[in-house]
matplotlib code that plots the C-alpha trace (Angstrom):
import matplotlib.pyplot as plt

x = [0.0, 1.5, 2.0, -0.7, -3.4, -2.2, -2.8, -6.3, -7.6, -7.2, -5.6, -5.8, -8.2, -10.7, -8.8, -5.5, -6.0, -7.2, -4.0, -1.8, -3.7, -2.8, 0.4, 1.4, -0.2, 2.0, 4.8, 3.5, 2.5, 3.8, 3.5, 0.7, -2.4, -1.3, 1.9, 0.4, -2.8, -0.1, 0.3, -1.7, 0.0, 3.2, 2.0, 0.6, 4.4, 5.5, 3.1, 3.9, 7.0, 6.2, 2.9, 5.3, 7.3, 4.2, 2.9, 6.2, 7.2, 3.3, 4.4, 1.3, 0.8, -0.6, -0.9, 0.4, -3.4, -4.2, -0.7, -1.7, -4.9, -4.0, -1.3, -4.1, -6.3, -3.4, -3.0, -6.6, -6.6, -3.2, -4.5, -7.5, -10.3, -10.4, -13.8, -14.8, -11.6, -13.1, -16.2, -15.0, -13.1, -13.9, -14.6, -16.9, -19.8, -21.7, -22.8, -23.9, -22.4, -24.4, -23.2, -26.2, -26.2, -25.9, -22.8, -24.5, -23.2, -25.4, -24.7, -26.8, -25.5, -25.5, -28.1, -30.6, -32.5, -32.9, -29.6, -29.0, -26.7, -23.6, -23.9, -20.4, -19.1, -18.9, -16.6, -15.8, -16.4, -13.0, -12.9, -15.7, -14.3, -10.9, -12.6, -14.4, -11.2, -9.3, -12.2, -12.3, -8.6, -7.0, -10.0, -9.1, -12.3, -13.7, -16.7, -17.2, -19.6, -19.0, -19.6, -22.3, -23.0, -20.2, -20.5, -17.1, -16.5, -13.7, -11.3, -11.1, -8.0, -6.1, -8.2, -11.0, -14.4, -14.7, -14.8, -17.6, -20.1, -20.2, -22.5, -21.0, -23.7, -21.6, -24.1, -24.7, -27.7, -27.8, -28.1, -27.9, -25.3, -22.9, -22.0, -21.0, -23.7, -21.8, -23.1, -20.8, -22.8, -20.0, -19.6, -19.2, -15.2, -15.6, -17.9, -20.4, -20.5, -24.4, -23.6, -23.7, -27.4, -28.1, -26.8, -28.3, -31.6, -32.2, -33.7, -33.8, -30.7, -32.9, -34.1, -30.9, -29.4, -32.2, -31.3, -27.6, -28.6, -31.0, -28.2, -25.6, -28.6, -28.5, -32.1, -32.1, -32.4, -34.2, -33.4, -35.5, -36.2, -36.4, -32.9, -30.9, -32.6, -29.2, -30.5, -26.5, -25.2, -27.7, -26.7, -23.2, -23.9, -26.2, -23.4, -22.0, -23.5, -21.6, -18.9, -15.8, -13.8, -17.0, -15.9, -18.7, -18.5, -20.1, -21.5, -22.1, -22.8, -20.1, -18.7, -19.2, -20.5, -17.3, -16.9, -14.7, -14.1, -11.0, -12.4, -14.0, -14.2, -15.7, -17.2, -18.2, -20.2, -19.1, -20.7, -19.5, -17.5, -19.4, -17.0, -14.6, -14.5, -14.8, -18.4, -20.8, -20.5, -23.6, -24.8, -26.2, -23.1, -21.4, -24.0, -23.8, -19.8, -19.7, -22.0, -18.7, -16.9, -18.1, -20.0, -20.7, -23.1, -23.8, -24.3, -25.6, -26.0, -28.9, -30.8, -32.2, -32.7, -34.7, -31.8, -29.8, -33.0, -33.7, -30.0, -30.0, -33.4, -31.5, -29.1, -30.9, -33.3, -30.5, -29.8, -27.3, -27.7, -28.2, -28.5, -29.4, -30.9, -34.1, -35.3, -38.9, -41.3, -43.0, -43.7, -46.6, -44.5, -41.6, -43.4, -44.8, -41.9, -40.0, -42.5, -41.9, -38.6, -38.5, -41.1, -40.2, -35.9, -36.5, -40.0, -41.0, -44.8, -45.9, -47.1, -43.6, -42.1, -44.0, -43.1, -39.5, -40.0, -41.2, -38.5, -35.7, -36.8, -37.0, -37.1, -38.1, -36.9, -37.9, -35.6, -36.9, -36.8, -39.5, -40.1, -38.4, -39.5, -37.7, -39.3, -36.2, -36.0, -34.1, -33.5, -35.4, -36.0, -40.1, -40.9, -39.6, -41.6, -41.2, -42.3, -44.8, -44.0, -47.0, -49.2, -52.5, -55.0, -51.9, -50.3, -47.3, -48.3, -46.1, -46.2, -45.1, -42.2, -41.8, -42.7, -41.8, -43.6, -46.3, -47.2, -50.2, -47.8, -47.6, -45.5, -42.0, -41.6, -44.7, -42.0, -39.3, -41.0, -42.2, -38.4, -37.4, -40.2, -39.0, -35.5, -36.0, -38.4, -35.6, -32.8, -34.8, -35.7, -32.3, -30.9, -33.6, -32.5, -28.8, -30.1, -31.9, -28.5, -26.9]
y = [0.0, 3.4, 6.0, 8.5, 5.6, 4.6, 8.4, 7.8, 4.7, 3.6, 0.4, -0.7, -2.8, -1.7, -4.5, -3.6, 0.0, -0.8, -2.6, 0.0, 2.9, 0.4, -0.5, 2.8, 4.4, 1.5, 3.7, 6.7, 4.6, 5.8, 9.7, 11.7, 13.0, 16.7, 16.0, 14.4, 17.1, 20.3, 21.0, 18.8, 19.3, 18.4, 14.9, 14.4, 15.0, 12.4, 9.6, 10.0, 8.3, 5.9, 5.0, 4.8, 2.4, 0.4, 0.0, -0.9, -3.7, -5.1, -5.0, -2.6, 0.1, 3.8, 7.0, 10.5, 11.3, 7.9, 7.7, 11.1, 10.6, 7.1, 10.0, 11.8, 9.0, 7.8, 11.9, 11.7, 8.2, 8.7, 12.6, 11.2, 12.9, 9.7, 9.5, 12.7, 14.4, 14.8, 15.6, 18.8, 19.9, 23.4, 21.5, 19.1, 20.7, 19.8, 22.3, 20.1, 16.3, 13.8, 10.0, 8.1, 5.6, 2.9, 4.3, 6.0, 9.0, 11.1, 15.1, 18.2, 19.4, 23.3, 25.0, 21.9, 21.3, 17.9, 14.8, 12.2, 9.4, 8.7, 4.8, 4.5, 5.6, 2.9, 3.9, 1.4, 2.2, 2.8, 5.3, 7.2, 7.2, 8.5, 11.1, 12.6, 12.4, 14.7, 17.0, 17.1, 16.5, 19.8, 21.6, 19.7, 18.6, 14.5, 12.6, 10.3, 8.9, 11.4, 14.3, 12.4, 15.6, 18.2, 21.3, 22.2, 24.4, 23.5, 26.9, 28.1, 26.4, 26.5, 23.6, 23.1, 25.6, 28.7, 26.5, 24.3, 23.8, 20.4, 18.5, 14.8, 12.1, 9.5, 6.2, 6.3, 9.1, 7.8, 3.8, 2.2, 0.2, 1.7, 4.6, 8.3, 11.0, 13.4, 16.6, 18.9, 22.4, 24.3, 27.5, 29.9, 29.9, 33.7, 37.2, 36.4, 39.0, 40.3, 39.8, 36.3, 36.6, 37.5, 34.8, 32.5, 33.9, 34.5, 37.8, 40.5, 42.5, 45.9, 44.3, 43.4, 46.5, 47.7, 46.3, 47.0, 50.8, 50.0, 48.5, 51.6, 54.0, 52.3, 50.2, 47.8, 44.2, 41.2, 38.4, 34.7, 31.9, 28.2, 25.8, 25.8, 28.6, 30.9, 33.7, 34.0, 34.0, 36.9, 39.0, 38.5, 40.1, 42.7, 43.8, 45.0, 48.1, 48.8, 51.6, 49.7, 51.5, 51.6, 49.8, 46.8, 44.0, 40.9, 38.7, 34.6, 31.5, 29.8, 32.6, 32.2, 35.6, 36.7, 40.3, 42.3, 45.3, 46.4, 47.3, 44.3, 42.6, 39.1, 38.0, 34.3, 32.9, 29.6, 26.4, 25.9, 23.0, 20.6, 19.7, 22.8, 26.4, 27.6, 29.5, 30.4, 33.3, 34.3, 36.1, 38.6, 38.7, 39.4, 42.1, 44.3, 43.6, 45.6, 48.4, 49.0, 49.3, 52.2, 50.0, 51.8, 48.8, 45.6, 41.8, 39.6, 35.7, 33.4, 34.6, 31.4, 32.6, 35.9, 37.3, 37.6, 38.9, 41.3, 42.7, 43.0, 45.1, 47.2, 48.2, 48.9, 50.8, 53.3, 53.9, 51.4, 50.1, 46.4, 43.4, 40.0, 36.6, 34.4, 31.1, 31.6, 31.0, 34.5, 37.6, 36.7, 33.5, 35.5, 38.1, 35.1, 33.1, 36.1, 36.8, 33.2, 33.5, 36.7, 35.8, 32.1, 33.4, 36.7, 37.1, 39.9, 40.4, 40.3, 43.5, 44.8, 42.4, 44.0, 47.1, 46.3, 44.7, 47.9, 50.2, 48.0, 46.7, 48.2, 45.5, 41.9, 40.1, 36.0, 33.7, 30.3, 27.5, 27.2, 25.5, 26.7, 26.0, 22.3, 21.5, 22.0, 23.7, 26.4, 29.7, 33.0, 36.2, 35.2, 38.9, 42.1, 44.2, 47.9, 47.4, 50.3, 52.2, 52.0, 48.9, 48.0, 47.4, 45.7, 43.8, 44.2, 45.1, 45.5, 47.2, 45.1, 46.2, 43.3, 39.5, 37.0, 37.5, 34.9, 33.7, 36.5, 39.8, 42.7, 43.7, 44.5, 48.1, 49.1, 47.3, 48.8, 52.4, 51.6, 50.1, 54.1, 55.9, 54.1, 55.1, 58.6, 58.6, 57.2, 59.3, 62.6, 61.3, 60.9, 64.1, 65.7, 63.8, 65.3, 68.4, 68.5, 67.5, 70.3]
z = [0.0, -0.6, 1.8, 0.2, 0.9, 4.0, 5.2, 4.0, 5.2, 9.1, 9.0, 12.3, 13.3, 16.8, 18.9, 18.0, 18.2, 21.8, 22.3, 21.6, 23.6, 26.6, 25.9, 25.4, 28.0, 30.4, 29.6, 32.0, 34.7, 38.0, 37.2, 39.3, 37.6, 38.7, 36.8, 33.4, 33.2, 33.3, 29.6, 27.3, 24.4, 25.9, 26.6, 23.2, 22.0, 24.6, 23.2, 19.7, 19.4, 22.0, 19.9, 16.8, 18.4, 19.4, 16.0, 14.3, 16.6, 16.5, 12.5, 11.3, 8.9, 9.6, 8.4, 10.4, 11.0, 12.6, 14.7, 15.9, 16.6, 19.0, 20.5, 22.0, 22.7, 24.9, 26.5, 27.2, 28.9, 31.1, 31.7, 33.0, 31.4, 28.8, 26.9, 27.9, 26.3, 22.6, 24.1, 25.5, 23.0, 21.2, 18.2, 19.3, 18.8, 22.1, 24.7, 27.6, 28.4, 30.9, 32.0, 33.5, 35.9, 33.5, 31.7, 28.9, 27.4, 26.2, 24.8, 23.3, 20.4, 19.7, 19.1, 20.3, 23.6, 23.5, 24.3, 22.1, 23.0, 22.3, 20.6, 20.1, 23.2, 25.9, 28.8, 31.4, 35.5, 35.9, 32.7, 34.1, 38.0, 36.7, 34.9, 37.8, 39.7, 36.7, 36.9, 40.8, 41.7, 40.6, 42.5, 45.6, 45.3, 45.0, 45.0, 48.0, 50.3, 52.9, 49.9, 47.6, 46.1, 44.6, 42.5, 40.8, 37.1, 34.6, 34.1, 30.6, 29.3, 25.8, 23.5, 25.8, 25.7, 27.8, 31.2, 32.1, 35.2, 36.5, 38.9, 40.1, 42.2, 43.9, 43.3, 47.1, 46.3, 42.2, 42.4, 39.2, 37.4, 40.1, 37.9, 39.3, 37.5, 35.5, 33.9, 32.3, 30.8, 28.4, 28.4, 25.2, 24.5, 23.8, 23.5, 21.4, 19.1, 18.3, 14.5, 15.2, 16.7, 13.9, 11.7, 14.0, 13.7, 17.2, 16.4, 13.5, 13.4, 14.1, 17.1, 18.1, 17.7, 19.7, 22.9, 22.3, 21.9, 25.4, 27.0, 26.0, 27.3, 30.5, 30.5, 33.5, 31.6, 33.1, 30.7, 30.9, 29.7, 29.7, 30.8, 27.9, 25.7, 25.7, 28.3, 29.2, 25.3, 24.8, 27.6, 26.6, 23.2, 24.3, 26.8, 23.3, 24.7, 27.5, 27.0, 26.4, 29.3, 32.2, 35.0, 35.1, 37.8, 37.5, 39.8, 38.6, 39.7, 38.3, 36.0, 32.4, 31.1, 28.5, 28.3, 25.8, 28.1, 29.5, 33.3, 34.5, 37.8, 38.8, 41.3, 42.0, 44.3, 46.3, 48.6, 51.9, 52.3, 55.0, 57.5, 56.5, 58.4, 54.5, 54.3, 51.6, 49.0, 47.7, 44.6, 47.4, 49.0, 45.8, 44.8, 48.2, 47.6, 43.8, 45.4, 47.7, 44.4, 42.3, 39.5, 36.2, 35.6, 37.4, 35.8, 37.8, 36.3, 36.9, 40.0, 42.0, 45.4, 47.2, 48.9, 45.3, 43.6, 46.2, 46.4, 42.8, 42.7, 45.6, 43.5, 40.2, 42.2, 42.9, 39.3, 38.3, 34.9, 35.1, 33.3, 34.8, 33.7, 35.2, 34.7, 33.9, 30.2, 30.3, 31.9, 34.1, 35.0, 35.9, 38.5, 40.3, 40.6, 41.7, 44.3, 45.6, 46.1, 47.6, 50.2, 51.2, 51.3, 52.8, 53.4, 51.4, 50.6, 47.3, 47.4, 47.7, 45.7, 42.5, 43.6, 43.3, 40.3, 38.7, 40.1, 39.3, 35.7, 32.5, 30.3, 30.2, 27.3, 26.6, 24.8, 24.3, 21.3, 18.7, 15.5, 12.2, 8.6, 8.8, 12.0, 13.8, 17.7, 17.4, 20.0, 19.4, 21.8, 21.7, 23.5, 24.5, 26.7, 29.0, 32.4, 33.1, 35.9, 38.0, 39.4, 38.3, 40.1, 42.0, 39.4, 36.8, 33.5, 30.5, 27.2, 24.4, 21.9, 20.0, 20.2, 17.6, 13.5, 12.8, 16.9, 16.6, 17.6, 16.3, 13.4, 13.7, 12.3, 14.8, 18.0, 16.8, 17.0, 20.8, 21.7, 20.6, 22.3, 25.2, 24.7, 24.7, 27.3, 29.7, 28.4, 28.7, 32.3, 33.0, 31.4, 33.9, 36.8, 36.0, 35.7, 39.3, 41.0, 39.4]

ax = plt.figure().add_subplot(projection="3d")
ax.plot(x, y, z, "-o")
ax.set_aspect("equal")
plt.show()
């Protein structure tokens, strides 16, 4: 066979491969996990001529591609991340990873809602408990009996997405096939620029470009929607808005907001650690922390208790700009649930808790998935709307600005014309509160 076709076609057969991923990973036995997971790259190099040497002396054939392609297989397996290595890689295409019970892999690819499984991806118990230890181990975390239940986040790292939020079950709370529960959620690797909205279809550009110019205005922006329907990749783009040198801190639970902006500061929230002297760090913590450090605007991530909802209102109520995301399908939806959870955490009436709501929000906007032409789910901004300024008849109303064409809304030229009414209306109310402090 000549070289050019033996570049082309994999010549190794599934059982030998296998053979050669553990004879070559043999050689790095003995070396710590801390040691083998420093530079990635660097071990790929390492296994290359050792999986050379492998192949020649078992007297097979194989192209560059395939001899570096067993290279990392071998980096992945002996750096402990294994299956889940191509998985997380920025090319892979997937934006949430779960192993069940049972060993199944499943993944949702981008831009879906739903998981599919993995058929051809069957990792062994072992596999899957190394790989929770190389996710947990350079945390100082682990997975045990005595901590059943652990929260940790993968840092953004060269190859790998823009870090990742993980949950790991230890079988003692998930019985099944004696399996950990793993479910990794990727992050964006960068900004996501609001051109790419676009492309995507989330929303027309004009509409887009209206909540940029509401965000550079300073509109206080309450974002929602379903799990999964890209509430966090929206605010990233809109934040397009913000005045490149403002100083904006952010407060997330884990971090994974990107910002292109040159004054920045993050704050992320924390567990405590049962049987530790380390405490909590809240999102309410973190928001009473930024108003101690001269904020230009404030971004707050997913809001899922009372006491980060009501610190957040707290500050937007004194005038600084805001954007922040909430898990709920509509309007309505979202004054109820936030009325929940700011009575049942910190026991404020619902009475108050609207009035909050109204003095703190300018705009609600809904992203969520809905059919397109080929039947596909696919993300949209379903609604935006202005939060009138008064109660009535002691409930939130909203005006609408623009909702999604051919769901019986309005037309888009007649939103777009509200969305500026209601920009001028707050920048003539601000250019009077300006004036009244002068």
């Amino acid at each position: 066979m000549s070289n050019s076709w033996i570049n082309l076609v994999p010549s190794i057969e599934p059982e030998q491969r296998s053979k050669i991923i553990e004879e070559v990973s043999q050689a790095f036995k003995g070396r710590s996990l801390t040691e083998l997971r420093q530079d990635h790259e660097k071990l790929i190099q390492q296994a290359l001529p050792l999986t050379r040497a492998v192949i020649q002396h078992m007297s097979l054939q194989a192209g560059e591609a395939e001899i570096q392609e067993l290279a990392r297989e071998v980096a992945a397996r002996v750096g402990g991340l294994g299956f889940l290595e191509p998985l997380l890689r920025l090319d892979s295409g997937y934006t949430e990873i779960a192993v069940n019970t049972n060993g199944s892999v499943w993944v949702v690819p981008k831009g879906d809602q739903d998981f599919v499984r993995l058929e051809n991806v069957h990792p062994s118990l072992n596999d899957v408990w190394r790989a929770v230890e190389a996710l947990l181990a350079p945390l100082g975390r682990a997975c045990n009996e005595a901590t059943p239940s652990v929260d940790a986040k993968l840092p953004r790292q060269e190859g790998l997405p823009g870090g990742a939020r993980v949950k790991v079950l230890h079988p003692v709370i998930a019985p099944g096939d004696g399996y950990p529960v793993i479910n990794i959620r990727l992050f964006e690797p960068k900004p996501v620029p609001p051109q790419k909205l676009v492309e995507w279809k989330v929303a027309p550009k004009e509409v887009i470009d209206a909540l940029i110019e509401a965000v550079s205005r300073g509109l206080r922006i309450l974002i929602i929607g379903g799990t999964a329907s890209g509430k966090t990749t929206l605010l990233s783009a809109i934040c397009h808005g913000i005045p490149k040198a403002a100083r904006v801190v952010k407060i997330e639970d884990p971090e994974e907001i990107w910002l292109d902006h040159m004054h920045v500061v993050a704050l992320e929230a924390r567990p405590a650690q049962i049987g530790t002297s380390v405490t909590s760090y809240t999102l309410a913590h973190g928001v009473d922390d930024a108003m101690r450090m001269s904020p230009r605007w404030l971004i707050v991530g997913e809001m899922r208790r009372g006491d980060a909802v009501a610190a957040l209102f707290r500050a937007q109520m004194s005038d600084h700009p805001g954007l922040s995301t909430f898990h709920a399908e509509g309007p309505e939806s979202a004054i109820g649930r936030l009325n929940l959870l700011l009575f049942n955490d910190i026991g404020v009436r619902a009475e108050g808790a609207k009035e909050m709501f109204i003095q703190a929000v300018d705009l609600l906007v809904q992203v969520g998935f809905r059919l397109n032409e080929q039947g596909q789910r696919r993300r949209h901004i379903v609604g935006i709307w202005a939060v009138d300024k008064t109660l009535k008849a002691g409930n939130v109303t909203f005006s609408a600005l623009y909702r999604l064409p051919g769901q019986e809304f309005e037309e888009r030229s007649a939103s777009l014309a509200h969305v500026e009414n209601l920009l001028n209306e707050f920048s003539h109310k601000q250019a009077e509160k300006g004036a009244s402090h002068v």
